[in-house]
N, C-alpha and C positions, 0 to 999 in steps of 0.2 A: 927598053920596055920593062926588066924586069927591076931597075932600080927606080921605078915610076914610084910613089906612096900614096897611099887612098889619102886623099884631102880631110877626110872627116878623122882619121886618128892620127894622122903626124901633126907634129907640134908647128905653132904658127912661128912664121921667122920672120921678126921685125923688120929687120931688114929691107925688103922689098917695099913695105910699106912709109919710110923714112921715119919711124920710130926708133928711140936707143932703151936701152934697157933702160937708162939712168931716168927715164920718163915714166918706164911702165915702175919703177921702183916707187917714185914718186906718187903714181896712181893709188898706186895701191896699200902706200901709209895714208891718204887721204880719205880708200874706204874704212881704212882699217878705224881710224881715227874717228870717222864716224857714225861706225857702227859704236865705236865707245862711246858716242856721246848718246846716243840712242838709248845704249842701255842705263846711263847714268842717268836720264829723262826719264826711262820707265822705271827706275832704280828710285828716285825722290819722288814719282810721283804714286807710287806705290805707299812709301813714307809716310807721305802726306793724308791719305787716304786712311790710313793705319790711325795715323796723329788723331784725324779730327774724328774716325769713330771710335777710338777712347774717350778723346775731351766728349764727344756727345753721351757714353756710357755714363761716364762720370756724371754730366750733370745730373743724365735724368734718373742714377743715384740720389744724387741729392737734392733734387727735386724729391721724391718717392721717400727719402729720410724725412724733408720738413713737412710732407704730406702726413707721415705718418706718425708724426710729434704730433701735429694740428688736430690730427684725432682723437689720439689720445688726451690733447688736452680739453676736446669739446666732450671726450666721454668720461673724463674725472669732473667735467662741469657739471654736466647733465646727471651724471651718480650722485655728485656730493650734495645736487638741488636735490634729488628724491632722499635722500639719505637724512635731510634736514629735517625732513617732516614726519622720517619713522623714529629718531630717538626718542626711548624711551625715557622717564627722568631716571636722576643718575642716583639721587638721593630723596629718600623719605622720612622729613622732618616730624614732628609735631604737630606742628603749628601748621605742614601742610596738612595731615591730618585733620585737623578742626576745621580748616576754610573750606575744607570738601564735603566733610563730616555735617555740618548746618545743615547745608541745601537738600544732602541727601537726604534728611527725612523727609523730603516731597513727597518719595515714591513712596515709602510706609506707611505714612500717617492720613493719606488720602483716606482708606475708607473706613478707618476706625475715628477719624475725626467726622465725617456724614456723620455716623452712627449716633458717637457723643451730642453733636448738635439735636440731631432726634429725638435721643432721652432726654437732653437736662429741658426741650420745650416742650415733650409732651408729660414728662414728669411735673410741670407746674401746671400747666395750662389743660392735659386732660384728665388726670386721676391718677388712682394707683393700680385699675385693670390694665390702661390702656399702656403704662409703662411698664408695667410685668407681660402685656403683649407682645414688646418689642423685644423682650427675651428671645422669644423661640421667633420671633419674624429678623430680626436680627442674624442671629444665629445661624437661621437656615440660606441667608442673601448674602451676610460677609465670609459663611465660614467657604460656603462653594466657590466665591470670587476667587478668596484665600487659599483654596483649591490648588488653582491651577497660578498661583505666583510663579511657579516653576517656569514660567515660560520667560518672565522677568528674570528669573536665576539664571538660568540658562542661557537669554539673551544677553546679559551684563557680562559673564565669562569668555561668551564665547566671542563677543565684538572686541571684547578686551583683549585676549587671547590672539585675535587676528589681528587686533591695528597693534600689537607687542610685537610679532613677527612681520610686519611691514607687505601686509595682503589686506589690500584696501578693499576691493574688488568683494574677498568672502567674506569682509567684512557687513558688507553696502550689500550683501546679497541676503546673509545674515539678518539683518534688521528686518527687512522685505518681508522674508518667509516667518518670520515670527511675528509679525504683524497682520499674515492673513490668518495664521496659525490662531492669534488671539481674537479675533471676529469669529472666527467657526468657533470657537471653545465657548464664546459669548451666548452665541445660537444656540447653542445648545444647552446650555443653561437657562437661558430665557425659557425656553421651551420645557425644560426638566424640571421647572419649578411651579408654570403654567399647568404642566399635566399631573404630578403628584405635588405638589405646594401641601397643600391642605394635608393630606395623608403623612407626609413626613413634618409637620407641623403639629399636627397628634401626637406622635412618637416622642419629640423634643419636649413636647409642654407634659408627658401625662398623665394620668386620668385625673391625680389631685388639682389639676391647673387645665382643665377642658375646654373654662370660662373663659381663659383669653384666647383661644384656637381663630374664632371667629374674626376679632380686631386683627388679629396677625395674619390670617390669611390675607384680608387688605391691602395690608401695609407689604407683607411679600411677593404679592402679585403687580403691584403697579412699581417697585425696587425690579423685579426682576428682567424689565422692559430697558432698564438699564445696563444690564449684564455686561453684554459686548461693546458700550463705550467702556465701562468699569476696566476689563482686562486689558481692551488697546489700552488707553490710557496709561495703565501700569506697565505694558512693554514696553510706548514711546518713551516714557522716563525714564528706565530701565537703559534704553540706546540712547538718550541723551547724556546718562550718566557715566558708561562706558567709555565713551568718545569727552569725558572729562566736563561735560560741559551740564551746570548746574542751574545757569539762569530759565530754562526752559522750565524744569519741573517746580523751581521755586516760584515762578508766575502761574503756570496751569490751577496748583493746591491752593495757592490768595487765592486766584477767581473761582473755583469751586467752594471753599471755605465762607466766601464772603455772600455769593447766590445761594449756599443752602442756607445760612443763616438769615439772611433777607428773608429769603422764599420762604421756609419752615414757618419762623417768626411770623408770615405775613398770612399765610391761611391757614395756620392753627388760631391764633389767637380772634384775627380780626374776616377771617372769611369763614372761620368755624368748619372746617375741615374736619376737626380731632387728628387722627392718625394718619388718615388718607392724607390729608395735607403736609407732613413732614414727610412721606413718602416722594409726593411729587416734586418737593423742594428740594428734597436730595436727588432723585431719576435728574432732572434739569441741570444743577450743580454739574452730576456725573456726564453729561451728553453736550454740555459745555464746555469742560476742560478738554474731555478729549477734540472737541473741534479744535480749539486753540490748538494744541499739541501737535494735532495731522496737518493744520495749517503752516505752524512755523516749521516743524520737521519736512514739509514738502520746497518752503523757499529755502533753508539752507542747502537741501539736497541739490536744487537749482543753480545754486549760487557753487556749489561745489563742483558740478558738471562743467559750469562757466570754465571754473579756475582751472579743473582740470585741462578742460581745452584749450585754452591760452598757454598752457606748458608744452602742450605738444607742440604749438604752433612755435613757439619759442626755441623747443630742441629741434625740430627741423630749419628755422633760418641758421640755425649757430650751425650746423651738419652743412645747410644748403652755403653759407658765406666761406664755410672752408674748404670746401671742393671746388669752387668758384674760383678761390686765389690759388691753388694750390694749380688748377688746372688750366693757369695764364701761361706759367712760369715751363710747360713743358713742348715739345715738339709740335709741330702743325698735325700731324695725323695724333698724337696721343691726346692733341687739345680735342678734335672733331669728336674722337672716343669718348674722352670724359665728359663732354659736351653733352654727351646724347646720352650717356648715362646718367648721368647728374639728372636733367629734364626729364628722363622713365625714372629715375625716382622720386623726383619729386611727386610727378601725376599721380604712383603708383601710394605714396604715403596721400597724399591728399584724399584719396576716392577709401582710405580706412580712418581717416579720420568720423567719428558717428555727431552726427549735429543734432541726436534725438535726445533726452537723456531719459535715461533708464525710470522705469516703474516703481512708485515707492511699494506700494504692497506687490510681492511677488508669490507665485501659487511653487512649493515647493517639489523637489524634483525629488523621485524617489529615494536617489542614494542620496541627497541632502537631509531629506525628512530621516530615513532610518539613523548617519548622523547624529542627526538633534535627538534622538530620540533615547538613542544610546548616552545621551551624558542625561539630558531630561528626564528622562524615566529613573533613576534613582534618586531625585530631587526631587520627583513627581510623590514618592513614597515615604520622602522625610516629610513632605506636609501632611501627607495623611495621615503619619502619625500624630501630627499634633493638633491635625482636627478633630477626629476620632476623641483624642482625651481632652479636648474642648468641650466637644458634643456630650461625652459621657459626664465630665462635671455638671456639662447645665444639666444631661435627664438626672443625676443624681438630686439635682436641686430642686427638681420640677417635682418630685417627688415628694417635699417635705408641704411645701404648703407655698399659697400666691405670694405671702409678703416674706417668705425669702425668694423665693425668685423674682421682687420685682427688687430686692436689696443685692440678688447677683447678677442683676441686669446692670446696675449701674458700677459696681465694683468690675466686672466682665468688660465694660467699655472702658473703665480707667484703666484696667490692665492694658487695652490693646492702643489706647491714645497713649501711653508709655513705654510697650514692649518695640517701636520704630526706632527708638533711640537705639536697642542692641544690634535692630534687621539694619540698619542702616552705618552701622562699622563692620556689620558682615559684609553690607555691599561695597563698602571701602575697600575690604580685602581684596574682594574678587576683582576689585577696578586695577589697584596696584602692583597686587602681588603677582599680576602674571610678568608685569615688564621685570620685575627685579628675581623674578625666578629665571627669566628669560639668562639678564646677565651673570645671575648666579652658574648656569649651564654654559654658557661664553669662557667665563673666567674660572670656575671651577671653586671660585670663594664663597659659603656661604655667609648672609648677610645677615644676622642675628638683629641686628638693632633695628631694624623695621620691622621686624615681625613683632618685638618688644614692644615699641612703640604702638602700634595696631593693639596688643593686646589690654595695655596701660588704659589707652583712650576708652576701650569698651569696660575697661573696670569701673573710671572714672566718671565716663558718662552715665553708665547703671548706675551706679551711687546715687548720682545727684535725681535721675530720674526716679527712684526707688524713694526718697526722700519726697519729689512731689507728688507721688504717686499716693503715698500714705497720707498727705493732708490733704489732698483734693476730698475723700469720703467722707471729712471729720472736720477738716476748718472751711472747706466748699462745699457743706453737703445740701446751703440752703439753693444751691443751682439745679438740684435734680428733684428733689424733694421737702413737703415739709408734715411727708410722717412720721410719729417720734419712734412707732415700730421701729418702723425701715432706717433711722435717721441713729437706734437704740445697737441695732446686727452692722450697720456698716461701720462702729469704732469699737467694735469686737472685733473684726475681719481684717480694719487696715493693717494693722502688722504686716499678717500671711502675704497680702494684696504687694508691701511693699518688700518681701523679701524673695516672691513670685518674677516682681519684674528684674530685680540686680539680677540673680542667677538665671534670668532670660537673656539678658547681655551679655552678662560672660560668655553665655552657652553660644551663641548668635554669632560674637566674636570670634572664637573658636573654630565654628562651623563654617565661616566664609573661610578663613586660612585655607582649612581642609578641602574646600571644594574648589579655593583656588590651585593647591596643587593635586586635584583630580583625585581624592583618597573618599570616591564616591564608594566602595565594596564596603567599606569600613560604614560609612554615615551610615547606608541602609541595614547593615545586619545592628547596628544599635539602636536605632529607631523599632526597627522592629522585635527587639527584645526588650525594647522599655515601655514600648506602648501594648506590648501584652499585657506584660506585668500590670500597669497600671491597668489597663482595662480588665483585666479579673479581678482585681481588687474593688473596681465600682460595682463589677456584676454579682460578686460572690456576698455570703452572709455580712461577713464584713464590711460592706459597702456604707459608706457614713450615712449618719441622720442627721448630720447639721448643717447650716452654712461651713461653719469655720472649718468643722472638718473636713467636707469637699474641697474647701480651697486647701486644707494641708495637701490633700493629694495630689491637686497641683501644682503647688509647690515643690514637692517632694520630686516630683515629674521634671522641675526647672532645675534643679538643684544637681539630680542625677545624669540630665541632659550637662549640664556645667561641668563637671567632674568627669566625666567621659571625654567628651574633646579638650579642655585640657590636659591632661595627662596621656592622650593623644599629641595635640601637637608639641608638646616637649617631648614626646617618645620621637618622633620623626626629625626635632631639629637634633636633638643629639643623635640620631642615628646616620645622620648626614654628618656633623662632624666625626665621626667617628670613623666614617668610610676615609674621609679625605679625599684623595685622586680619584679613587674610583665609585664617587659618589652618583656620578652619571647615569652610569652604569647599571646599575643597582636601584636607583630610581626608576628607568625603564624596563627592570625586570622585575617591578612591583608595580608597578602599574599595570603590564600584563597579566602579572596572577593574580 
């Protein structure tokens, strides 16, 4: 009993059961054996499982690599297409100068060619009251138009300015707001002329010349019903010429040019009008071009919305086709992902696509308007200087007696049918000089030989216009007149007349430079130091008594205006070479003092 063993801890003894050890030996290399194979199975397939989620790492590496090559190559497409259409030119010839130079007297020569046409048909066809009328009815209808050019000034720089910098957008917003800007500025003119006409028509003519108050009243009140095509008109040309494009204002000025000539021609002479009838033949001319003008500037606007829309549509399949191949090439769950990403963007870009396009006249938004107002409003002050001593020549003349003022009626229209040649290489400037100022601040180089250029052409064309300026009075004077008074004071005058308009070119050229690089602090405090001057020298004892002398003081006005922005803008290009590197610099910290 006591060598009995509890069965559950004594060791089993084969034996009894007919097992040898050499069996259970056997057994148990057998487990042994394959529990190794076991773990060599979980051993490879562990491996394996390792293997193929690297290879799958891997691919979808590289997948995610040509993905994102694919991108970037549809986003150097997509840059290099928008990038196409912002360069600016690289170079400013001559001879591009001149092909631009042409057309651009469109926008000048509009409404001092009306005018011209008015005197030389009512100078034959109604007397010598009714063309020393148009003095002060003139006077008082172009010089207010003339007024507010500023908004042309200001719209040419500032479209200019935004398509150099590649903001289409402030650009296109730009044009809009200056274009309701110039219908209100119209209204109110219409209206300003409506309600004192007559009163500041005394003023201009007075007391020795009362006699034409009456014809001029006339002719100024049914001119001034024209106002607000007159100024659109000069804006839309103004944005056709920023945006480079010339055929527009050279067609609008023919068919004005060619209807007020018709028209004038057709009821002064044969419907016996007198004056009223050159008045309405130009209002008509004037309320014609500008339809032309709002008409084609509304279908290119259209046709620009088109094109724009068809690029978006274009950078979205080239976006939409590479995410598409890009997301064949990857996992079943990453394909489902980019799948459904892909299809929310594209809805999501579809539903901001705009199928409307945009409003050509647009009502300006306050901080827009304060903007324009800020560079316009010192431009707004160089014309008044030079209305002001317009205005004050003619009362100087109105004072001497009717037959010089109906002989500086007609030398006052040659002036301004010649002075478009100078306003129009100033508007050259402002078109050009922003994109090359643009890469002159890129590159750090200044470009002297286009400003050269710019200046050469405004010498050369003042010449040659100062030349025809002076025989239009003396070998064409039988187009305006055939009294031998008036026909005896206009080849005493032509000299001054021809030496008025050169140094109005020069001065003109000069003065676009200047306001192409924003050196507006400067234009206004010299405007307004010379048109003192001059105007106390009309109002003082001193004030001339003769034709020829009024016009010296105009002259002298052109001359001084001349010599001032020249020796301005050679102070600013040498002071820019002189900076070198940190001409930038320096530039931006003149601009804000």
């Amino acid at each position: 009993e006591n060598d009995v063993v509890d069965s559950e801890t004594a060791p089993i003894d084969p034996e009894p059961f007919g097992v040898g050890e050499k069996t259970i030996a056997l057994m148990q290399m057998v487990e042994a054996a394959a529990a190794e194979a076991e773990t060599a199975a979980a051993t490879a397939s562990e491996k394996a499982k390792e293997k193929e989620e690297i290879e799958e790492t891997q691919t979808f590496s590289t997948d995610k690599e040509e993905e994102d090559s694919e991108d970037k190559t549809t986003s150097v497409i997509i840059t290099e297409k928008k990038e196409a259409t912002l360069q600016p030119a690289s170079a400013l010839s001559f001879l591009s100068i001149i092909r631009f130079l042409t057309p651009t007297l469109a926008l000048w020569i509009a409404p001092p060619i009306m005018s011209l046409i008015d005197t030389s048909v009512v100078g034959r066809y109604c007397g010598s009251v009714d063309l020393a009328a148009l003095g002060p009815g003139c006077t008082l209808v172009d010089s207010t138009s003339y007024l507010f050019m500023f908004l042309a000034t200001a719209t040419t720089n500032l479209v200019a300015t935004a398509r150099a910098e590649g903001r289409e957008d402030d650009a296109d917003r730009a044009i809009g707001e200056s274009l309701f800007l110039s219908l209100c500025s119209g209204l109110m003119l219409s209206t300003l002329i409506l309600l004192f006409g007559q009163t500041l028509l005394r003023l201009i003519a007075g007391k020795e010349s009362l006699n034409v108050v009456p014809s001029a009243t006339k002719y100024a009140l049914v001119r001034s019903l024209g106002q607000p095509a007159t100024i659109f008109a000069s804006v839309s040309r103004a944005s056709f010429l920023a945006d480079k494009d010339t055929a527009g204002p050279l067609v609008s000025v023919s068919l004005a040019f060619m209807g007020n000539a018709i028209g004038t021609y057709v009821l002064v002479k044969y419907a016996g009008m007198g004056i009223v009838g050159a008045a309405i033949g130009t209002l008509l001319a004037d309320v014609s071009a500008a339809l032309f003008l709002f008409r084609r500037m509304k279908k290119m606007r259209l046709e620009k919305f088109r094109n724009k829309q068809q690029g978006q549509v274009e950078e979205e399949s080239i976006v939409n086709n590479v995410s598409t191949t890009t997301a064949t090439d990857i996992l079943d769950e990453t394909k489902a992902k980019t799948s459904s990403q892909t299809e929310g963007s594209q809805s999501d870009t579809t539903t901001t696509i705009n199928t409307t396009p945009p409003p050509l006249i647009v009502v300006p938004t306050s901080s827009n308007l304060k903007n324009f107002l800020q560079y316009a409003a010192p431009i707004f002050f160089t014309i008044l200087g030079k209305s002001v001593v317009y205005n004050g020549v003619s009362l100087a003349v109105g004072r001497i007696n009717s037959l010089a003022l109906a002989a500086h009626q007609v030398l006052l229209r040659s002036f301004f049918f010649w002075t478009p040649v100078g306003d129009s290489v100033g508007m050259t400037s402002q078109v050009f000089l922003p994109s090359i100022l643009a890469q002159e601040k890129k590159t750090g180089i200044p470009k002297h030989g286009a400003k050269r250029a710019l200046f050469l052409s405004g010498v050369i064309s003042g010449g040659i216009a100062a030349t025809l300026a002076g025989w239009l009075p003396t070998g064409g004077v039988s187009l305006f007149t055939s009294d031998e008074k008036i026909i005896e004071l206009l080849k005493i005058t032509a000299p001054v007349l021809s030496y008025s308009v050169l140094m109005h070119a020069i001065a003109l050229t000069c003065e676009g430079m200047l306001l192409a690089q924003k050196d507006l602090k400067f234009l206004s405090r010299s405007y307004v130091l010379t048109t003192i001057i001059t105007a106390a020298v009309l109002m003082s004892p001193l004030r001339p008594t003769t034709l020829g002398a009024s016009w010296w003081i105009l002259a002298l006005f052109q001359g001084g205006r001349a010599l001032q922005f020249s020796l301005r803008t050679v102070w600013l290009s040498r002071r820019r070479r002189h900076l070198g590197d940190g001409w930038k610099e320096r530039e931006k910290e003149l601009a804000l003092s």
